[in-house]
C-alpha positions as MATLAB code, in Angstrom:
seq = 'XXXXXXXXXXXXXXXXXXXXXXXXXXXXXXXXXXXXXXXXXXXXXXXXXXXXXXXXXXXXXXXXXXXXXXXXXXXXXXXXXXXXXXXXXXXXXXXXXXXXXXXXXXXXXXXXXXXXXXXXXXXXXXXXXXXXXXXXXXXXXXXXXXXXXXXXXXXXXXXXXXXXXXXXXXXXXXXXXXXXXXXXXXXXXXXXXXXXXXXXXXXXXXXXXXXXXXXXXXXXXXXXXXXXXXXXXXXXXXXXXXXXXXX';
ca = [
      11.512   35.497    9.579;
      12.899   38.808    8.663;
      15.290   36.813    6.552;
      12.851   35.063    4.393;
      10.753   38.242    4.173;
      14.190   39.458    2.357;
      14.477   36.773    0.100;
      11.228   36.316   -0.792;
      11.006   40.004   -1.769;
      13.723   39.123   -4.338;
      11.416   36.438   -6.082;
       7.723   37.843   -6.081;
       6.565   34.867   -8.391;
       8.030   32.081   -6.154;
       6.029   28.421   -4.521;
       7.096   28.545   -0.912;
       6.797   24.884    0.543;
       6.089   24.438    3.958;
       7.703   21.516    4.590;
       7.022   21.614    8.646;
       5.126   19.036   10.787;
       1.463   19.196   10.346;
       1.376   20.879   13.847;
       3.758   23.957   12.326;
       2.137   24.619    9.465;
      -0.907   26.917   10.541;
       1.787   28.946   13.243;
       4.270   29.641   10.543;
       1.405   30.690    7.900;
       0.519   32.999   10.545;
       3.775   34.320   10.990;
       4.439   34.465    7.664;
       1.102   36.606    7.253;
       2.456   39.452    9.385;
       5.549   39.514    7.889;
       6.119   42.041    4.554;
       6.141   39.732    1.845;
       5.422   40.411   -1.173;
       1.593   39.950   -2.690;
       2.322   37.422   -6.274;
       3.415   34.505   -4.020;
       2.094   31.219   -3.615;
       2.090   29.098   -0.548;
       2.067   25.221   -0.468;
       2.269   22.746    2.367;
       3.174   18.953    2.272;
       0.772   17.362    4.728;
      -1.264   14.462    3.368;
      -4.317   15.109    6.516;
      -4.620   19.008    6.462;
      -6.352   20.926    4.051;
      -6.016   24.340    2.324;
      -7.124   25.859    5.646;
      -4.371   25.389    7.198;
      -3.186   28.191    5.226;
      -6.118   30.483    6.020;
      -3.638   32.705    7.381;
      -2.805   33.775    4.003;
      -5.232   33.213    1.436;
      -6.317   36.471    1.930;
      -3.209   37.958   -0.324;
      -1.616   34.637   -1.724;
      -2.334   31.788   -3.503;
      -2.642   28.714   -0.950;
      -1.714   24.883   -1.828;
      -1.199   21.281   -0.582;
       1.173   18.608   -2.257;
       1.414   15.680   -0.551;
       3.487   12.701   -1.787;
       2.105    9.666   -1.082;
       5.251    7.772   -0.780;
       7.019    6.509    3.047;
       9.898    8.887    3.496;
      11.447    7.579    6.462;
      14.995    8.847    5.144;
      16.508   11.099    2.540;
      15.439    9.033   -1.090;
      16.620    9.674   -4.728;
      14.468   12.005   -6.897;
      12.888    8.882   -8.485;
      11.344    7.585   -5.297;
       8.609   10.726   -6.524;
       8.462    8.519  -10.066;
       4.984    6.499  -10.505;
       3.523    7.284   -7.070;
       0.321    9.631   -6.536;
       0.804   13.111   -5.283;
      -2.388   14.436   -3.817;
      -2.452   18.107   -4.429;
      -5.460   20.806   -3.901;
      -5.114   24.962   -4.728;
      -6.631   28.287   -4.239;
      -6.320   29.684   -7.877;
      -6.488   27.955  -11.037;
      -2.727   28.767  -11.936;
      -1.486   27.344   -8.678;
      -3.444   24.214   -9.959;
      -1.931   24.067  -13.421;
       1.566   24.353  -11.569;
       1.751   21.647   -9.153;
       0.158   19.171  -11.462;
       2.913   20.265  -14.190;
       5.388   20.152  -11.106;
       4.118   16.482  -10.214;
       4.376   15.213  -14.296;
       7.768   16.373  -14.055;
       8.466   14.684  -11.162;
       7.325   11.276  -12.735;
       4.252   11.247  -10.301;
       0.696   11.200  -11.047;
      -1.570   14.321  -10.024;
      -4.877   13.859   -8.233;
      -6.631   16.326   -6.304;
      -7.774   15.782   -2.582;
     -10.248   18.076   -1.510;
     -10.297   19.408    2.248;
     -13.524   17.724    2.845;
     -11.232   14.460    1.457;
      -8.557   14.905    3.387;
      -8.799   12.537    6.365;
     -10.122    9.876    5.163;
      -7.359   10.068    2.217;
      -4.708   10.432    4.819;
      -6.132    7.433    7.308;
      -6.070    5.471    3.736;
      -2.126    6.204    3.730;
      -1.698    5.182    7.362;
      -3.098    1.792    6.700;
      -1.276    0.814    3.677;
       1.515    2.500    5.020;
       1.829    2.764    8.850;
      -0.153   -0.233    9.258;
       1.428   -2.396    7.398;
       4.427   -2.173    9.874;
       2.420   -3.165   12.996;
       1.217   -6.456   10.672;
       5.152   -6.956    9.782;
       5.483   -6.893   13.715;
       2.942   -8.949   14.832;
       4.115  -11.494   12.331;
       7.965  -11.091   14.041;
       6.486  -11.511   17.219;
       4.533  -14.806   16.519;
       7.967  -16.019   14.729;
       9.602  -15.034   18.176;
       7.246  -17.833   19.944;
       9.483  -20.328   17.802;
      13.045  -18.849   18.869;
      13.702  -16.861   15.735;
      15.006  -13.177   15.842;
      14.434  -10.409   13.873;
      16.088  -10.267   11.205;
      15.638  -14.429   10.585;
      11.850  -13.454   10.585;
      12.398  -10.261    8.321;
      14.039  -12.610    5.888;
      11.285  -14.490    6.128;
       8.234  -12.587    5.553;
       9.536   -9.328    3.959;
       9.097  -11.352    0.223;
       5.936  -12.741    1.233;
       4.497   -9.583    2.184;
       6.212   -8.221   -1.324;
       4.524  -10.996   -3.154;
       1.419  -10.725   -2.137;
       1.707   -6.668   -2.524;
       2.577   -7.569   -6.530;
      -0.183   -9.876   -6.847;
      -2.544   -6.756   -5.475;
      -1.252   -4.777   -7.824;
      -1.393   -7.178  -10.708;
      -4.851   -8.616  -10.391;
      -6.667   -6.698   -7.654;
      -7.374   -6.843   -3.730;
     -10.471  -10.170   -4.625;
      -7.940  -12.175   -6.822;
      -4.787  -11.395   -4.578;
      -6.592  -12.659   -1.373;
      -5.365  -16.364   -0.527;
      -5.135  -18.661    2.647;
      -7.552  -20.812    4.949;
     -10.210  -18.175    4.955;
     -10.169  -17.718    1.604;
     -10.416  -21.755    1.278;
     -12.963  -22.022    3.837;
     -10.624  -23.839    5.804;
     -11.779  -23.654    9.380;
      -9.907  -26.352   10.940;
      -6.268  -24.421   10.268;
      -7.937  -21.179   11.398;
      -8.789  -22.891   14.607;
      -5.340  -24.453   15.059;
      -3.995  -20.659   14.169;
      -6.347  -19.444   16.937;
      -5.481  -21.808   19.644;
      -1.988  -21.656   19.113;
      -2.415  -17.696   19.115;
      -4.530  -18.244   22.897;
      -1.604  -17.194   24.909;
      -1.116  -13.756   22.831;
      -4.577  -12.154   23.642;
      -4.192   -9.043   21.568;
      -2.005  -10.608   18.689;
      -4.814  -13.332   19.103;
      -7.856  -10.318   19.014;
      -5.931   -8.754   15.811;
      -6.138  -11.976   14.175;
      -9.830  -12.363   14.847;
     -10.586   -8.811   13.896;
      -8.672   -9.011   10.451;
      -9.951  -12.193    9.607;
     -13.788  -11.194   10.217;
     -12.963   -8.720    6.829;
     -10.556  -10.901    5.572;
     -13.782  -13.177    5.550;
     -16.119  -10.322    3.902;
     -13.635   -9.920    1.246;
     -13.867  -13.869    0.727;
     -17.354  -13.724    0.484;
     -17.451  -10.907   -2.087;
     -14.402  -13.565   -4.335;
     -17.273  -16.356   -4.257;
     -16.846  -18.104   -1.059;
     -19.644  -20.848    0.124;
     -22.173  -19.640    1.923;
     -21.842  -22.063    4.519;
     -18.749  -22.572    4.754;
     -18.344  -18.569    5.197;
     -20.588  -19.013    8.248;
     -18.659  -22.025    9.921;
     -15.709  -19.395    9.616;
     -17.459  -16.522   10.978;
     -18.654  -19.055   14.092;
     -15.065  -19.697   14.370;
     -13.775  -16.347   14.378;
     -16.255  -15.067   17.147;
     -16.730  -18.045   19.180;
     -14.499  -16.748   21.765;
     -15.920  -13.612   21.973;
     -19.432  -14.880   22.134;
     -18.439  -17.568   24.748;
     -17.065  -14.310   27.233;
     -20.239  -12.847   26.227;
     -22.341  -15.453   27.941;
     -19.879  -16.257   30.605;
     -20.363  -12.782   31.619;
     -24.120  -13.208   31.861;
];
């Protein structure tokens, strides 16, 4: 720490990003706070959950940020990985503002502020579009599995479905997009899916939950009324038959 105190000395006017694990970034600020650098600084973090408090360490003689890509970095990715994605970004001081939404234009990116009070529910957003979206991808391989295919046959397999239906999203909205026997009222192939599913209780219980909003989101695109409630019998009938066996 000595060392940074040293170089940041040499560039009063800097953005210092903390680009640490959520769990770092308080300790360092800390750290940083009782170390003699230079008032003028600003100090920005890259976690998508924490807010500007994290950085309470220092607000009281720097400017305090948050600039969170909202992109899957698994690996090192070229610059333009940062072009047309949202980076959620929240400051201390009006100038700190100005600069990480100029810094996110010239990245390509598109500003939007996340408050603190935002913060979690922004982040859990990310995790289900983004985190969540790989447990689906695996429960998919491990159905294909059932049928004596291996990973990468069933990767090759459902990677441009998955893409296609992520374009159609994206081209005509999350109603429109939505396609398959719930959407047809089809209850017949849903019970053949859940049957066939019996022997894989929770792949079988992740079906069922999905497709209960799969069904709401059905509903909302102009689904029957009645045949949304044949669908809704079938996608709870188990559960309401343990219910009464139970009894």
């Amino acid at each position: 720490m000595p060392a940074l105190a040293r170089a940041l000395k040499q560039t009063p006017r800097a953005r210092v990003f903390l680009t640490v694990p959520d769990r770092l970034v308080a300790p360092i600020a800390s750290t940083i706070a009782r170390s003699e650098v230079p008032r003028g600084l600003a100090f920005v973090h890259t976690s998508g959950a924490l807010g500007l408090e994290a950085l309470g360490a220092l607000r009281a003689r720097h400017a305090a940020g948050s600039f969170h890509p909202l992109q899957s970095f698994p690996k090192p990715r070229r610059p333009d990985a940062f072009r047309g994605i949202v980076i959620g970004w929240d400051a201390s001081t009006e100038a700190l503002a100005k600069n990480l939404v100029r810094l996110a234009r010239d990245l390509g990116a598109a500003p939007r502020r996340v408050k603190d009070a935002d913060r979690a529910l922004y982040h859990s957003a990310a995790a289900f579009a983004s985190n969540y979206l790989i447990v689906l991808f695996h429960e998919a391989a491990a159905i294909l599995e059932q049928i004596g295919w291996n990973e990468r046959q069933s990767v090759a397999t459902l990677a441009p479905l998955m893409q296609g239906v992520i374009e159609n999203v994206s081209q005509s909205g999350i109603q429109k997009a939505l396609t398959g026997p719930i959407r047809r009222g089809d209850v017949a192939t849903v019970s053949r899916h859940l049957q066939a599913l019996a022997g894989r209780p929770q792949i079988e219980a992740v079906y069922r939950m999905l497709g209960a909003v799969a069904l709401e989101i059905a509903v909302e695109s102009g689904l029957d009324p009645k045949a949304a409630g044949q669908m809704k019998v079938a996608l709870t009938r188990k559960r309401a038959a343990t219910r009464r066996n139970v009894r």
